[in-house]
KEMAR-830344 format. One record per residue (C-alpha): x, y, z; residue in one letter. Coordinates in steps of 0.25 Angstrom, whole numbers, plus 2048, in hexadecimal, padded with zeros to 3 digits. Layout:
N
XYZa
...
REM end
This chain:
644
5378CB327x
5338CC319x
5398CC30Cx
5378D8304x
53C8D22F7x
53C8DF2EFx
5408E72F9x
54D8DC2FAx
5508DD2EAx
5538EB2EDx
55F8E72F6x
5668DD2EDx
5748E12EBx
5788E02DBx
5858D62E0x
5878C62DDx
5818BE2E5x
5778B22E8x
5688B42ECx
55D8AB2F2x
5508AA2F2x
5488A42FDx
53A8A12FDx
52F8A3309x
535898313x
54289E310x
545892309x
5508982FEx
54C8922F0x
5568992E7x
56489F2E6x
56A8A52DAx
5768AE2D7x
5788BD2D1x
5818C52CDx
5798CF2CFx
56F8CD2DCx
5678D92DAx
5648D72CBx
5628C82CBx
5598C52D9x
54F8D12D5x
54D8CA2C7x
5468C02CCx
53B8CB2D2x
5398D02C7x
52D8CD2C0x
5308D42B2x
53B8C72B0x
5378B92ACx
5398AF2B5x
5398A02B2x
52C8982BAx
5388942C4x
53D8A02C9x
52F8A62C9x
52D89B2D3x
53889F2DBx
5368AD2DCx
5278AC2DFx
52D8A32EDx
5388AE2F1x
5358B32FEx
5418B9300x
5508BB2F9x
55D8BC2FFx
56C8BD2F8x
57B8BD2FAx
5868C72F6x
5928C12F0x
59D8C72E9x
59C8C02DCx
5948B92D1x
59C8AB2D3x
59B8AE2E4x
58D8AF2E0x
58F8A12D9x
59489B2E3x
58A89D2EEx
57E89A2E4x
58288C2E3x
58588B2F3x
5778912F6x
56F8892EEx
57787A2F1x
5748802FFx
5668812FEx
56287B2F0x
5578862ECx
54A8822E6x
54988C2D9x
55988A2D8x
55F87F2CCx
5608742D4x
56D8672D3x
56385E2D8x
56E8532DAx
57A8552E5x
58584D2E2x
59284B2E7x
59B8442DFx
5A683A2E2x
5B583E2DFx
5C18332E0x
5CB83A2EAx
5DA8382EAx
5E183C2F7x
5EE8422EFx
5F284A2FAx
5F583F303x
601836304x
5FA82A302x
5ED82F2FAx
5DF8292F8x
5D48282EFx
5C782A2F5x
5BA82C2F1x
5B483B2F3x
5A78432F2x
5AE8502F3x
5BA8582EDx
5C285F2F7x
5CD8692F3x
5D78602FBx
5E58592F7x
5DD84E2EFx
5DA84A2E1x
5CC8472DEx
5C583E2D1x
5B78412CDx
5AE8472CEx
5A68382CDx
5988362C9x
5968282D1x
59C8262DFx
59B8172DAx
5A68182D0x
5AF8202D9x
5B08162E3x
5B180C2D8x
5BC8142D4x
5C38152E3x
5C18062E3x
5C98032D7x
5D480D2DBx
5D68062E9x
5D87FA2E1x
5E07FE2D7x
5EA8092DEx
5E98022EDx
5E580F2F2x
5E4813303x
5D5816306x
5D8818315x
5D982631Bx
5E6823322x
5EE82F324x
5FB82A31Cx
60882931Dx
60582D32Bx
5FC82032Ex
605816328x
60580932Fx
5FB80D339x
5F0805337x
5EF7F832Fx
5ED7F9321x
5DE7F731Dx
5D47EE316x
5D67F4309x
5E87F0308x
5E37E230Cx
5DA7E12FFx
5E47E72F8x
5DF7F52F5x
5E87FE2FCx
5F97FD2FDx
5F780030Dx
5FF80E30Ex
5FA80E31Bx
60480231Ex
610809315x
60D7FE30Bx
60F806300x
618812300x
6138212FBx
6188202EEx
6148152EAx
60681A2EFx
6068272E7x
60881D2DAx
5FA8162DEx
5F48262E0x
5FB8292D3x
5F481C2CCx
5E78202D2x
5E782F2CCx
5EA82B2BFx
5DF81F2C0x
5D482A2C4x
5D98352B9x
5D58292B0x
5E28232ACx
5DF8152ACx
5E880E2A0x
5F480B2AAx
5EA8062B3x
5E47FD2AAx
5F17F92A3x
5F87F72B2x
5EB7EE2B7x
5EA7E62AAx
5F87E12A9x
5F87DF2B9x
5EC7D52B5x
5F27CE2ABx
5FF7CB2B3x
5F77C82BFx
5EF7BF2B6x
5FD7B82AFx
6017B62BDx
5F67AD2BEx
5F17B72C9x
5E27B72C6x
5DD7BF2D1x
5E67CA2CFx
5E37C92C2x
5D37CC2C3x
5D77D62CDx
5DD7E02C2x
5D47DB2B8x
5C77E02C1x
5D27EC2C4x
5D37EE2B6x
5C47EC2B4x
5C07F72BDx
5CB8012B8x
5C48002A9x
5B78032AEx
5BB8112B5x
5C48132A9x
5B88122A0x
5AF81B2A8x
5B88262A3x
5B482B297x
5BA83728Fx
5B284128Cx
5BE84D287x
5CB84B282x
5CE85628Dx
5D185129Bx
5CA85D2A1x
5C185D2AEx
5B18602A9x
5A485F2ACx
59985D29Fx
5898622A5x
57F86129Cx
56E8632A0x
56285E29Dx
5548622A1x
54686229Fx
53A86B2A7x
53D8662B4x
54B8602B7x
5598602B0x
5648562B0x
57285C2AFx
57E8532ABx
58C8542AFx
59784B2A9x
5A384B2B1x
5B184B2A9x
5BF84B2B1x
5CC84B2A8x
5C484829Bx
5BC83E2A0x
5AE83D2A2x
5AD8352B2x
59E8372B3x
59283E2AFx
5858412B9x
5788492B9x
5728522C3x
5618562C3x
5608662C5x
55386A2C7x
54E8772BEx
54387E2BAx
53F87D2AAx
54188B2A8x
55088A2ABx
55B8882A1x
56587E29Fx
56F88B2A2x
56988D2AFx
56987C2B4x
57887B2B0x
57A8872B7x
5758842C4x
5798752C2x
5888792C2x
5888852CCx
5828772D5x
58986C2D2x
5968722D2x
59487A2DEx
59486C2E4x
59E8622DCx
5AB8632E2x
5B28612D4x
5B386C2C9x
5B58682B9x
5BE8722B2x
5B38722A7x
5A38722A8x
59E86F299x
58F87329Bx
582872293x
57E882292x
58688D296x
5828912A5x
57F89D2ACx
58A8A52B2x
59389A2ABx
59F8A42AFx
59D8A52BEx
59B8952BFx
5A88932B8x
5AD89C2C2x
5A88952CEx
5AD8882C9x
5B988D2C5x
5BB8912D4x
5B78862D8x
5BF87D2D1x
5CD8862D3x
5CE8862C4x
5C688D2B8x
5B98832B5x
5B48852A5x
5A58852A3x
5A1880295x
59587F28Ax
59A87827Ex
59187A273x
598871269x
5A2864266x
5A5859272x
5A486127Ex
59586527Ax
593857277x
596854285x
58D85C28Ax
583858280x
586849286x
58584E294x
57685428Fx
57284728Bx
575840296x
56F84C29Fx
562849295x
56183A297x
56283D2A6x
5568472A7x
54D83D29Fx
5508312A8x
54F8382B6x
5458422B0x
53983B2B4x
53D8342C1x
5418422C6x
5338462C4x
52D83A2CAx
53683C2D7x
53384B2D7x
5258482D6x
52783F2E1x
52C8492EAx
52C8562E8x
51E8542DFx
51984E2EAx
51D8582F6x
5168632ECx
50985B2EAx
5098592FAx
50B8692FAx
50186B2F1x
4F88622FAx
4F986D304x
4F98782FEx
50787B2FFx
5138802F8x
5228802FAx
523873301x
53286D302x
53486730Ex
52985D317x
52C85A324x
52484D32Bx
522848339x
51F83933Ex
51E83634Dx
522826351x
52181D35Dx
51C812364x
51181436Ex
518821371x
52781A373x
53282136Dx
52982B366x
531831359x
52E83B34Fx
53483C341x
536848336x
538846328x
53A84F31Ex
53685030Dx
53B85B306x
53885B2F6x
53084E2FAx
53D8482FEx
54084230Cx
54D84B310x
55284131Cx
55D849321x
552853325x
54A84732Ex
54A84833Ex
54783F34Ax
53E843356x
53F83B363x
53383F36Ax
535846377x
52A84B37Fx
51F84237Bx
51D837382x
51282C37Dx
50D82B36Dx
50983836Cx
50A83B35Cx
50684A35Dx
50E84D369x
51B845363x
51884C356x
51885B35Bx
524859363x
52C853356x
52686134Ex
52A86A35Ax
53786535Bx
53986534Dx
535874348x
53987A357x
548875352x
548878347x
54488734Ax
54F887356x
55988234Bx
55588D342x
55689834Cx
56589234Ex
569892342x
56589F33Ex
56B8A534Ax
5778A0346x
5768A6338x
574897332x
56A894327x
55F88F32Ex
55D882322x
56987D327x
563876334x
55E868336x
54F86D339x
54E87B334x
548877326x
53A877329x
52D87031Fx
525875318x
51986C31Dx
519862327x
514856324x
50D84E331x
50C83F332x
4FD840337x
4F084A333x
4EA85433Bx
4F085134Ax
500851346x
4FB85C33Ax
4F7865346x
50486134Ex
50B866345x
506873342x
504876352x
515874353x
51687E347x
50C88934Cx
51588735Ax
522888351x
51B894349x
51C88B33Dx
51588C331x
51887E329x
50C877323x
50A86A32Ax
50385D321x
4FE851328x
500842321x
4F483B324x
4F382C323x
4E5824323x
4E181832Ax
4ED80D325x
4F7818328x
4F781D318x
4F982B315x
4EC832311x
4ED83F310x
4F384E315x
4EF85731Fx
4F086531Ex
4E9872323x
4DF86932Bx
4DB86231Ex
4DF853319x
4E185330Bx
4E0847302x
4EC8442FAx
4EC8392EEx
4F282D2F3x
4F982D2E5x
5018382E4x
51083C2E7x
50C8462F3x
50583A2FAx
5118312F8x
51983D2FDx
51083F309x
51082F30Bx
52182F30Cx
52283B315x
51883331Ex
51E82531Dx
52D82E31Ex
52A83432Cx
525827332x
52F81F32Cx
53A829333x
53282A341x
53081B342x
53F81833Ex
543823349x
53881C354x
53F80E34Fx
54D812354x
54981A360x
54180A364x
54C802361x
55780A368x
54E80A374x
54D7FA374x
55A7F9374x
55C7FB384x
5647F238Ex
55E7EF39Ax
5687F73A1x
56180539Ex
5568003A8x
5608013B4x
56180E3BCx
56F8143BAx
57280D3ADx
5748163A1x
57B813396x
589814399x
58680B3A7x
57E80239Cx
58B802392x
5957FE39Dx
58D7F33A4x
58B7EC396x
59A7ED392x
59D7E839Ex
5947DD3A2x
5907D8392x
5827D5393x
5757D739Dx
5777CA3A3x
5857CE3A9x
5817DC3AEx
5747D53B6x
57D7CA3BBx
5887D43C0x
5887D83CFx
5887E73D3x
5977E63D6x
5997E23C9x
5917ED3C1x
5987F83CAx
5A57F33C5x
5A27F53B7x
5A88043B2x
59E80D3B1x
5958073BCx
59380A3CAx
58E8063D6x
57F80B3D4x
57E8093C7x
5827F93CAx
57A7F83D4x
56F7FC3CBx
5727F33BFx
5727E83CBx
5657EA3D2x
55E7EC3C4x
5637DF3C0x
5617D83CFx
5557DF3D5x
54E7DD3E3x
5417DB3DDx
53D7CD3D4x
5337D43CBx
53F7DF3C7x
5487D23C2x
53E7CB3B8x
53E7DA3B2x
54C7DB3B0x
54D7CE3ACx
5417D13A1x
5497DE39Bx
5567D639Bx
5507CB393x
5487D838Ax
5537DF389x
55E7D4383x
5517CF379x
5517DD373x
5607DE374x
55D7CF36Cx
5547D3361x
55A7E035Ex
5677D935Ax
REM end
């Protein structure tokens, strides 16, 4: 059905709401929000306005638009920044980093609470300590306290498990008081919990004074070990305590962003401060276009990264004033359950702050700078000169095909997958071949692509009928070109498989020379060269050596599991549950072959027959019958041998 864009334009309703643009494969590759859908999705069809390069790109790629109602501007927000984590847009600001970060959680709503590390922040009875910008340090941290504090790790459901069990490894080296065992009374537990609050709000000078004056009694006692047991205590206390630096005299919760950029990428910088203190700092690569202003980055860098982190400052302290500043501060505030501040100092220490967290932002873009454009030349580069190759434009997502197996044993075929010149390995798949029998490459090879595309167009069909996105299934995403391990014989494969499927994807062939090197491409009945030198023949060489790789691993297991047979499976009426009684019973081969019929029949989950049948296999009438048992015996047990 087609698209009348114009004809569309003229039904946008003039309400909040969130549009999105898809491009000719239905692919969506940009979501925005409006206030006002009417107005703002016809600007970008209008010729008399000036567009930056970026967005003239994008619009020359819509195919078609489709947009969502919502009752307000902040509602609008909201499903902006679900849309576009969901399906990370090409044309939109991209966070290019996904992090999660680690929080210290106190069980406060138990009776006998614990501290446990978490990567998420639940709206449960706990208290939680971070966020943190190195998981490293937080278990450090945990450490410490189970030392110190003597703090339960167990998941015991106290005081309802109390002398259940025994206690565990961690009372014996004297990191826990055992409340499991009634060791150590509530109370006395809730002072530990108390301690270890206070100890992770940053109030450390009665820790410090309590552990130095416990070393030097232990060490007046003449009790040295104890001694250098609170000193390394003490030790590790001053090293946390001097991670925490004081950044305001005010003991608010903020976060302090500052960006840098240049033509092609920017760095944003975020110092994290709890109760005054600064307890790390990290840095996130967005990817922009040159035309975009620093306004626009911090916008879309904070409508993402705290659409995602589970903790909410009361205060953001940001370079430039954002877009929409109002609605986001609503958002958050929601969010967080209490009013969140967005600032832009312009003078004294705050701006300094920001200043600083510039700086750093700065110093990070220079260092990594280069090395992102080396790896982005590496893969996505390289992708678009392999494109370029065959003319093509658009391609994201290759998919490859290898076929594997000895003399037509176990015969296997792999599928690997690069998208943005990236292997993506969750997105790899296993094919056991099933109805060719011999070494029949092109006939293995058109079975692995039938099943693959035919499954994928079934799993499709499903989830639309079920009102489902159809991105969501395992094989629904289909390539944009196909690359064969082979030339013109798996090329031609392949693009019969499609035509079947009425499929139009444009299939490659990777052709390799005479010492199994690759050579070239080919493509529309042509072989074309390809300098030996470049990133696209690297690029080529790795999808090649990736799809063999995966189907020889795949053909290795399959050969080894089939090796590893007892001789049992070679008697009529043994299956494995026969197999599995008679070698629990009887221990070893040797036992089973010198056992008497009456004896086998005895053993649960045997009858007369099958006894019979172990029996005669083991005792036959003919000589020549014996020395071959006797042979797979002795072969089978030297397997059994070698593999252990």
């Amino acid at each position: 059905m087609v698209f009348d864009i114009e004809e569309e334009l003229k039904k946008l309703p003039s309400q909040p709401g969130v549009y999105l643009m898809h491009d000719a494969k239905d692919e969506i590759i940009y979501v925005g929000k409006a206030v006002n859908l009417k107005n703002r999705v016809r600007q970008y069809f209008q010729s008399s306005r000036g567009k930056t390069a970026k967005i003239q790109k994008m619009v020359s790629r819509i195919a078609r638009f489709e947009y969502i109602v919502t009752d307000s501007e902040m509602e609008a927000l909201v499903l902006e920044c679900n849309l576009i984590k969901e399906h990370r847009p090409r044309y939109n600001t991209m966070l290019k980093d996904d992090k999660a970060y680690p929080y210290i959680r106190v069980t406060v709503g138990e009776a006998f609470p614990r501290v446990m590390f978490s990567r998420t922040m639940k709206r449960d009875k706990s208290r939680y300590f971070g966020p943190y910008t190195s998981a490293g340090a937080v278990k450090d941290t945990l450490d410490l306290i189970h030392k110190l504090y003597k703090i339960r790790t167990c998941n015991r459901s106290l005081p309802k498990d109390i002398g259940r069990e025994r206690p565990c490894l961690n009372y014996h080296i004297r990191q826990c008081d055992a409340p499991c065992q009634g060791y150590i009374d509530q109370q006395a537990y809730a002072e530990h919990v108390r301690q270890v609050l206070e100890f992770l709000n940053g109030h450390y000078d009665e820790l410090l004074k309590s552990l130095e004056d416990q070393m030097l009694q232990a060490s007046a006692a003449m009790e040295f070990e104890k001694a250098i047991e609170y000193r390394d205590l003490l030790a590790s206390v001053r090293q946390v305590a001097q991670k925490q630096k004081i950044t305001s005299g005010s003991m608010e919760d903020r976060d302090i962003i500052a960006m840098a950029k240049d033509d092609q990428d920017a760095v944003v910088q975020v110092f994290f401060v709890r109760e005054g203190k600064m307890i790390g700092r990290d840095h996130f690569h967005v990817s922009v276009g040159a035309e975009e202003s620093n306004s626009q980055i911090l916008t879309s860098f904070v409508k993402q990264f705290y659409a995602g982190t589970p903790f909410l400052p009361r205060e953001l302290w940001v370079q430039e004033e954002l877009e929409d500043a109002e609605v986001i501060a609503r958002w958050l505030g929601a969010r967080r359950g209490q009013k969140v501040r967005i600032v832009t100092p312009k003078k004294g220490e705050k701006e300094q702050l920001v200043e600083l967290a510039y700086r750093n932002a700065a110093l990070v873009l220079t260092r990594d700078g280069e090395r992102n454009r080396r790896e982005e030349q590496r893969t996505v580069g390289a992708m678009n000169e392999v494109a370029g190759w065959l003319g093509l434009s658009g391609v994201r997502r290759m998919e490859a095909f290898d076929i594997s197996n000895i003399s037509g044993s176990e015969s296997v075929g792999s599928m690997i997958v690069f998208e943005d010149g990236r292997p993506k390995r969750s997105d790899y798949r296993k094919f056991r071949i099933r109805t060719v029998i011999g070494p029949n490459d092109y006939a293995s090879m058109r079975e692995v692509l039938t099943r693959r595309f035919t499954h994928g167009l079934e799993e499709i069909e499903r989830l639309r009928a079920q009102g489902m996105d159809p991105e969501t299934g395992s094989f629904t995403r289909f390539p944009d070109l196909l690359m064969m391990d082979g030339g013109k014989g798996q090329v031609n494969i392949a693009l019969e498989v499609l035509a079947g499927l009425k499929l139009d994807i444009p299939v490659c062939g990777m052709v390799k020379d005479d010492n199994h090197r690759t050579r070239g491409v080919y493509f529309n009945n042509v072989e074309i060269p390809i300098d030996r030198h470049s990133e696209g023949f690297r690029l080529v060489t790795r999808i090649q050596d990736e799809a063999h790789r995966f189907a020889i691993e795949y053909h290795r297991s399959l050969r080894g599991k089939s090796q590893v047979r007892s001789i049992l499976d070679e008697i009529s009426g043994i299956g494995d549950v026969r197999r599995k009684a008679l070698m629990k019973h009887m221990k070893t081969i040797e036992a089973v072959k010198a056992a008497s019929a009456e004896e086998l029949a005895d053993i649960p989950g045997m009858n007369r027959s099958a006894a019979e049948s172990v029996y005669r296999f083991f005792h036959p009438e003919n000589p020549d019958q014996a020395v071959i048992v006797e042979y797979e015996s002795s072969f089978s047990k030297t397997v059994r041998d070698n593999r252990g």
